[in-house]
N, C-alpha and C positions, 0 to 999 in steps of 0.2 A: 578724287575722293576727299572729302570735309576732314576737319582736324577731328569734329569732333564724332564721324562715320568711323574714323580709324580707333578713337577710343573706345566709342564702342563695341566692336570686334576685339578690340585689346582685350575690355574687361569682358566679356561672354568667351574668349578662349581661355584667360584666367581662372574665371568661375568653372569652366567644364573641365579644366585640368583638374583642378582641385578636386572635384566630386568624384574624378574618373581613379585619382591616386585613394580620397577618401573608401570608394566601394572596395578596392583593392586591398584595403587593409581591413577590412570589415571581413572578407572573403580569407584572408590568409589567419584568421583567427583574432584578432584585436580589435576588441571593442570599447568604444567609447562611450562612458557614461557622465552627464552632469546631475549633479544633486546638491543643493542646499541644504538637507536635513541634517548634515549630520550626524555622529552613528545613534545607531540603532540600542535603546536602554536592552540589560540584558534580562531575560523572564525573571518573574520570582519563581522561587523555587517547587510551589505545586504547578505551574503552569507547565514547568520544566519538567516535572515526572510525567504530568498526562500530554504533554506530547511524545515522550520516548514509550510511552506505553501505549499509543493511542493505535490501533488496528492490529495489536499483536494478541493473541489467544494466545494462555497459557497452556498447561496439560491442564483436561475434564477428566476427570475420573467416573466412569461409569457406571460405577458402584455407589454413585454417593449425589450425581449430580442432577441437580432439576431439570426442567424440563427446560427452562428461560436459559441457563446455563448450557444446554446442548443446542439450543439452538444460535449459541457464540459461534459455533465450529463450522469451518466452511463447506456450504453446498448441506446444511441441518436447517429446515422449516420445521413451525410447528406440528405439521401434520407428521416429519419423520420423527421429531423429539418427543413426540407419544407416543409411539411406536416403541421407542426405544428403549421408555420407562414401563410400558404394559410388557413387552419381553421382557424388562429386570423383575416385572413383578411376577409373573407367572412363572420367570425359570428361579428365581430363588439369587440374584444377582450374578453376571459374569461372570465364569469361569477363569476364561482367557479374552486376550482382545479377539483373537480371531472369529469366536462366537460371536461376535456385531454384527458377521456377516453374513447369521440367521432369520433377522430383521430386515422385514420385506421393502425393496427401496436400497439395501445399502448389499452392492455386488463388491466384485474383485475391484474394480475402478477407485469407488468411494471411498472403499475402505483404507487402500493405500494414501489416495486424499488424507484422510481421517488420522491414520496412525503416529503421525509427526504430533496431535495434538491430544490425542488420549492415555487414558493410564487407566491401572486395576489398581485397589488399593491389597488385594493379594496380593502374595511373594510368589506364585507359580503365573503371572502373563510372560504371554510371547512375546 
């Protein structure tokens, strides 16, 4: 075998150790990253509230809320957030919250859905 057959088997067993110890650390959790950039500038401060607020629904108050406003609330389209405003209009506004689940569309399922993100503006809701 050539000097230069044996080098080349030197460096292809080098290079495949190396990738093989590489994958291994890769695999036991250590990751390697290269970057040039630099850090990262930090938000201004409105960018910083609307991402901390960005997919969170507050409490809708159902006594008080549009129709554009219920349909924030998860698993609420406009066809249920009319529904929901022609019940407040016909029954004189919510009682309680569990009166939601008068309104045809919103059963025992939803309404649990629902209850993390509603409110009465009455002192007697469940």
């Amino acid at each position: 075998m050539s000097w230069r057959a044996t080098l080349a088997l030197f460096i292809l067993a080098l290079t495949f150790s190396f990738l093989r110890g590489y994958l291994a650390l890769g695999q036991a959790g250590v990751v390697w990253y290269y970057t040039d950039l630099g850090p990262l500038p930090a938000p201004e401060e409105g960018e910083r509230a609307e991402s901390e607020d960005s997919g969170a629904v507050g409490k809708v108050d159902l006594n008080t809320a549009s129709g554009e406003q219920l349909e924030e609330l998860p698993g609420i389209g406009p066809v249920l957030a009319g529904r929901i405003v022609e019940y407040r209009k016909e029954a004189g506004g919510f009682k309680t919250l569990a009166e939601l689940q008068r309104v045809k569309g919103i059963g025992e399922a939803k309404y649990a859905e629902l209850l993390p993100f509603i409110t009465l503006t009455s002192s007697d809701a469940e």
